[in-house]
DSSP file (Angstrom, degrees, kcal/mol; ACC not computed):
  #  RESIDUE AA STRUCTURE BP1 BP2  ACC     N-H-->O    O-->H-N    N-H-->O    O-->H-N    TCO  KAPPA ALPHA  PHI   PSI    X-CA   Y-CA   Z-CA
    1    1 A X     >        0   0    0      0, 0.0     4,-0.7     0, 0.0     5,-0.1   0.000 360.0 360.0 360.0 -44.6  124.3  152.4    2.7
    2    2 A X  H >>  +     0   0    0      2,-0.2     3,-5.2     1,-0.2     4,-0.9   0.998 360.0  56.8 -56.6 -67.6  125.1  149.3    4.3
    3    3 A X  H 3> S+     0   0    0      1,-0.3     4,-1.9     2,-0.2     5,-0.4   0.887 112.6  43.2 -46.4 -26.8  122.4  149.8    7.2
    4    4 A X  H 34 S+     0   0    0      2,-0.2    -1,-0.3     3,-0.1     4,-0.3   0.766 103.4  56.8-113.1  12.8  119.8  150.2    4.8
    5    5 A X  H XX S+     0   0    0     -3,-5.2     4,-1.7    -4,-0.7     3,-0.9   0.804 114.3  43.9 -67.5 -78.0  120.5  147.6    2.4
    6    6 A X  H 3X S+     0   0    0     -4,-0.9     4,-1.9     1,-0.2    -2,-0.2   0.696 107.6  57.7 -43.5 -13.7  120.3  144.9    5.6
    7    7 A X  H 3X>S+     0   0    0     -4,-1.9     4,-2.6    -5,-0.3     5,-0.9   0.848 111.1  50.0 -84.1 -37.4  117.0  146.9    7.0
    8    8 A X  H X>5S+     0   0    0     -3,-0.9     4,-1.9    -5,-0.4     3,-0.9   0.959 112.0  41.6 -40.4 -62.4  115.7  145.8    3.2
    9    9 A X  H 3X5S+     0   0    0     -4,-1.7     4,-0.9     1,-0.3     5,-0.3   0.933 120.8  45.0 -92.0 -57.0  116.6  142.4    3.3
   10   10 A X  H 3<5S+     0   0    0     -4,-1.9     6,-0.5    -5,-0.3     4,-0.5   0.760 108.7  53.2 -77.3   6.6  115.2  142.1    7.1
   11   11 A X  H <X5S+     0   0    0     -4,-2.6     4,-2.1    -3,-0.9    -2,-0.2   0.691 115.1  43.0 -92.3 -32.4  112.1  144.0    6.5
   12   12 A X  H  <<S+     0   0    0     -4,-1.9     3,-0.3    -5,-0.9    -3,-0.2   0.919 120.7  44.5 -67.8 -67.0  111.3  141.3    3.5
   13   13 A X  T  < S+     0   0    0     -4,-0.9    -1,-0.2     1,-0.3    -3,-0.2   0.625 123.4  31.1 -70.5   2.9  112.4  138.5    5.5
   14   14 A X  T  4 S-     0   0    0     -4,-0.5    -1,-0.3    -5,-0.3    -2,-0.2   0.479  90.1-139.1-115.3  -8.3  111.1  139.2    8.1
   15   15 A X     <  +     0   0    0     -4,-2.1     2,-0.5    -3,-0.3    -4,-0.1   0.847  55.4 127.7  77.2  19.9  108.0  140.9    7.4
   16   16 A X        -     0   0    0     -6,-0.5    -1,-0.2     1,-0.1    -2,-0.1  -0.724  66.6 -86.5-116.7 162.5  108.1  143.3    9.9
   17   17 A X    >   -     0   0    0     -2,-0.5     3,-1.2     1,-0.1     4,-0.2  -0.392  36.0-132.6 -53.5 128.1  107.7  147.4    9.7
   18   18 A X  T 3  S+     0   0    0      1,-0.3     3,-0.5     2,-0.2    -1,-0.1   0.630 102.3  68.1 -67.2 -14.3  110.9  149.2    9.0
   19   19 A X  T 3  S+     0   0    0      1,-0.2    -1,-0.3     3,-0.0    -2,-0.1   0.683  96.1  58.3 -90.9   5.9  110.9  151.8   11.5
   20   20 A X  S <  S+     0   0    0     -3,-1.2     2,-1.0     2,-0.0    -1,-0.2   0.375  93.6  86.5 -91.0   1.8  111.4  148.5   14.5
   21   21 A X        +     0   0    0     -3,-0.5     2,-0.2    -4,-0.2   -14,-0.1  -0.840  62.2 140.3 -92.0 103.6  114.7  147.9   12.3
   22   22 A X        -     0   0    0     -2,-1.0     3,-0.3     1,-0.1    43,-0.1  -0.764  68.7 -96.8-132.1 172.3  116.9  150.2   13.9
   23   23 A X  S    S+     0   0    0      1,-0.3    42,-0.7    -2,-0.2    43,-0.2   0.796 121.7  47.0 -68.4 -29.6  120.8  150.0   14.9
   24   24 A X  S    S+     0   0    0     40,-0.2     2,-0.3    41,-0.1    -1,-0.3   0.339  85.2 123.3 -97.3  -0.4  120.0  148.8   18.5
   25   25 A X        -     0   0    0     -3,-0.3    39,-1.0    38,-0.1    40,-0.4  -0.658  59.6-132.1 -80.5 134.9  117.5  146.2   17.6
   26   26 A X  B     -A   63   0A   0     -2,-0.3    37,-0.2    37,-0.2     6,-0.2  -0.369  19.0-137.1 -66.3 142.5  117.8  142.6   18.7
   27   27 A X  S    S+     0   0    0     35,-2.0     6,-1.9     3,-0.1    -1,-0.1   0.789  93.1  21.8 -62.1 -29.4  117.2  140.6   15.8
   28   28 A X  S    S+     0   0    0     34,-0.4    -1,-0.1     4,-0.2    35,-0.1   0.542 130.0  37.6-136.1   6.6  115.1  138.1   17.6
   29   29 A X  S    S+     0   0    0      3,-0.1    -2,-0.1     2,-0.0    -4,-0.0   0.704 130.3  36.9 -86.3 -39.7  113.6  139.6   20.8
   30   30 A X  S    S+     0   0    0      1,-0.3    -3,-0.1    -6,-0.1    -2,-0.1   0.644 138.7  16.2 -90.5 -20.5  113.2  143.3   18.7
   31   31 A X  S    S-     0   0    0      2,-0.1    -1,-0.3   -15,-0.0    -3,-0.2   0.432 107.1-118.2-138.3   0.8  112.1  141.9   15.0
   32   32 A X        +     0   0    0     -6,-0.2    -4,-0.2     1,-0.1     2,-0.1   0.849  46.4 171.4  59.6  41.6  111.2  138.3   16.2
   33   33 A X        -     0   0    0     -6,-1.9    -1,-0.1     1,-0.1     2,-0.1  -0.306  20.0-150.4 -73.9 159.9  113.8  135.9   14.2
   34   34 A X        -     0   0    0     -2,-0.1     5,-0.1    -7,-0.0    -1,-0.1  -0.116  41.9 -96.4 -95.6-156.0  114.0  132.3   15.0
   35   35 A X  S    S+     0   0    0      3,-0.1     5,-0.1     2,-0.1    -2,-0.0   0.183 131.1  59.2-110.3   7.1  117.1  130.6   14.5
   36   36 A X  S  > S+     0   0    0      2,-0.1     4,-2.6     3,-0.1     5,-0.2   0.742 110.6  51.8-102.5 -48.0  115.7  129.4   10.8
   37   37 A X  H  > S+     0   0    0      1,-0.1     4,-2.0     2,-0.1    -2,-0.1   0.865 105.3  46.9 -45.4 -28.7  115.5  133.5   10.3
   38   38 A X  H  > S+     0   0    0      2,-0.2     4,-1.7     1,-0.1     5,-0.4   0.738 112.0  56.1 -97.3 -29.1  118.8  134.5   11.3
   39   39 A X  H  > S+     0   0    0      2,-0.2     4,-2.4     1,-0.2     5,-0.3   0.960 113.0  42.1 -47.8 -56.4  120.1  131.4    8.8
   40   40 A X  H  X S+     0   0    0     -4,-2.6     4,-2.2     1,-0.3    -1,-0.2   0.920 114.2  51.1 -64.4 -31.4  118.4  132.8    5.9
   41   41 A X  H  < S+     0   0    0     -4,-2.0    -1,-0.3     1,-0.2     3,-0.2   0.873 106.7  48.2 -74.3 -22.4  119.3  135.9    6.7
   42   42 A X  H  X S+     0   0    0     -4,-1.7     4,-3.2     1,-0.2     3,-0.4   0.690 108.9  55.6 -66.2 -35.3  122.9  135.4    7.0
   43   43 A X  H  X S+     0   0    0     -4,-2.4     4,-1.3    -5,-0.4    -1,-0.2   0.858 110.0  45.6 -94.0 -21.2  123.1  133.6    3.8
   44   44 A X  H  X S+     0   0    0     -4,-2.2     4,-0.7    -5,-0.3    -1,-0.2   0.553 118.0  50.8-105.0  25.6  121.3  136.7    1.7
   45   45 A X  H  > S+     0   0    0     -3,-0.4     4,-1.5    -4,-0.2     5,-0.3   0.843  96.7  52.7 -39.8 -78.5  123.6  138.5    3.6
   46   46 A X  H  X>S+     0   0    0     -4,-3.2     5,-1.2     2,-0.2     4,-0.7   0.791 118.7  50.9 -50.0 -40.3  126.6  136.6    2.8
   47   47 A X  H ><5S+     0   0    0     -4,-1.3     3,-0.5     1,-0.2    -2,-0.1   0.993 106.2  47.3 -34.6 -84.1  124.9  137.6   -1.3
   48   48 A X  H 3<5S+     0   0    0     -4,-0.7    -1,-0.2     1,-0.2    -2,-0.2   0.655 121.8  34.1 -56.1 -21.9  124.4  140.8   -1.3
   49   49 A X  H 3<5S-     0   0    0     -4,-1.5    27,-0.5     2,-0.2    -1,-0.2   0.524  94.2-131.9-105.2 -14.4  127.9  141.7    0.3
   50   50 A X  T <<5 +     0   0    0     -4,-0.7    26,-0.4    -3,-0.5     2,-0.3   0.906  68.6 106.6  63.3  94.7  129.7  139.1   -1.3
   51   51 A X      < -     0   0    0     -5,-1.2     2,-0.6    24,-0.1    -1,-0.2  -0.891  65.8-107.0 172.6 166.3  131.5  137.9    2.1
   52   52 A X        -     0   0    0     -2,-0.3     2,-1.9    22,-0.2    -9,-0.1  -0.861   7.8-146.6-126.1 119.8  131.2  135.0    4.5
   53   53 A X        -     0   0    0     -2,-0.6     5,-0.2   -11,-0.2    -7,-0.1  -0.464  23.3-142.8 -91.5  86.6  129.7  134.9    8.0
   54   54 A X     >  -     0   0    0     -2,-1.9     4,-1.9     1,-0.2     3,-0.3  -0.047  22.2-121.6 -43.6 157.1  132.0  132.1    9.5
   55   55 A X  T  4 S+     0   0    0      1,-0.3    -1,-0.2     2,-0.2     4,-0.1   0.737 107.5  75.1 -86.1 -10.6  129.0  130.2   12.0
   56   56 A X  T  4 S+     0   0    0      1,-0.2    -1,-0.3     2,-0.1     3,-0.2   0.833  97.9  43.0 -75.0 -10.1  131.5  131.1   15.0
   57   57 A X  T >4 S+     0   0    0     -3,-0.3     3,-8.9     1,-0.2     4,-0.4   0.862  86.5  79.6 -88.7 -16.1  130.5  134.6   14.8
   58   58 A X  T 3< S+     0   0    0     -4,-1.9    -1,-0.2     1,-0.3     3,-0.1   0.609  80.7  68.2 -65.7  16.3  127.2  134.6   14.5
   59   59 A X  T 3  S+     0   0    0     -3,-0.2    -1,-0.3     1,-0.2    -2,-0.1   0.608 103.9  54.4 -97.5 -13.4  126.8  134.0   18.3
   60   60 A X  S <  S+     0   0    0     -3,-8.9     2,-1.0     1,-0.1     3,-0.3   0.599  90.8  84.1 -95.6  17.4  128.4  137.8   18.3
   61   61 A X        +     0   0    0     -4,-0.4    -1,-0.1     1,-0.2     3,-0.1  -0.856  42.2 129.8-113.6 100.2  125.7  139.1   16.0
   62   62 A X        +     0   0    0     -2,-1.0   -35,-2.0     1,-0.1     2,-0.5   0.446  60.9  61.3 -98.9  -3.7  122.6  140.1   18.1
   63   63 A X  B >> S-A   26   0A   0     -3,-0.3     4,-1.2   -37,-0.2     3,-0.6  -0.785  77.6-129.1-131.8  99.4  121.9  143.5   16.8
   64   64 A X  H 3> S+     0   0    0    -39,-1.0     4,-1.4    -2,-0.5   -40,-0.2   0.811 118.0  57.5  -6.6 -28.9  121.1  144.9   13.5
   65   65 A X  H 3> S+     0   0    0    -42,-0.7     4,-2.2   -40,-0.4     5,-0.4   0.923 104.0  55.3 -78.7 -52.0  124.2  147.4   14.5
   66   66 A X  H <> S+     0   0    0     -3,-0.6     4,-1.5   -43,-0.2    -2,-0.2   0.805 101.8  51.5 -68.3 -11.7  126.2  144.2   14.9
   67   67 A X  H  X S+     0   0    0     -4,-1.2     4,-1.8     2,-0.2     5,-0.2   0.993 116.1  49.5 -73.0 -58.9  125.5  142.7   11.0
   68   68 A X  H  X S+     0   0    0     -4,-1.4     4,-4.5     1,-0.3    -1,-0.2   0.713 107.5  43.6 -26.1 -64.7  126.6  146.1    9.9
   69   69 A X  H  X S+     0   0    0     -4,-2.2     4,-1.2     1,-0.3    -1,-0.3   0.847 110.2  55.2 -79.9 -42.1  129.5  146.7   11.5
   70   70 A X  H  X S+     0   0    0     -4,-1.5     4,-1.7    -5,-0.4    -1,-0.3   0.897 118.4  45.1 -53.6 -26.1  130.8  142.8   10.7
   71   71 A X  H  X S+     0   0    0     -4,-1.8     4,-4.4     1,-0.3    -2,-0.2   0.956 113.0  52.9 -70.6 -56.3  129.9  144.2    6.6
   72   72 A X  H  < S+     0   0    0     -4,-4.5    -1,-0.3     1,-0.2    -2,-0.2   0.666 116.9  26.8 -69.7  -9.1  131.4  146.8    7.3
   73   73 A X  H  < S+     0   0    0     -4,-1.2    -1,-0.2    -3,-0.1    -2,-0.2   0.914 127.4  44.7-100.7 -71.0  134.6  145.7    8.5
   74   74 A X  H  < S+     0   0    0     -4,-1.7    -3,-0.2    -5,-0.2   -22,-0.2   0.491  87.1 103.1  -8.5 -56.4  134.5  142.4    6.5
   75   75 A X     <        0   0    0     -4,-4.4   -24,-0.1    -5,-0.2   -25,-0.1   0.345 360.0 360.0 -45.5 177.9  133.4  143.4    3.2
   76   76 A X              0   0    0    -27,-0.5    -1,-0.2   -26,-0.4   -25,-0.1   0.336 360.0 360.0-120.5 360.0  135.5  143.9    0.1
């Protein structure tokens, strides 16, 4: 449920095909974010799960697998 709410929200924002959104894909060598992609995404992230991605972790989030598992762990 999680994983495929965030493959939603990165296939719109990023515009790419959903079968390259996978658990093991880098966000920005595998789906080709910038660092103005992984903002935006993090913040309709932060929406849709209702939680807040302090900006010291996002240096541990490189992998679609890692956004998850921070939701999943994180959420309420």
């Amino acid at each position: 449920m999680v994983f495929e709410k965030i493959k939603e929200i990165l296939v719109d924002q990023l515009d790419v095909e959903e079968e390259k959104v996978t658990m093991e894909a880098s966000i920005t060598e595998d789906l080709g974010a910038d660092s103005l992609d992984v903002a935006d995404i993090v913040m309709s992230i932060e929406e849709e799960f209702d939680v807040e991605v302090p900006d010291d972790q996002l240096q541990n989030i490189k992998l679609v697998g890692d956004i998850v598992k921070y939701i999943e762990e994180n959420a309420e």
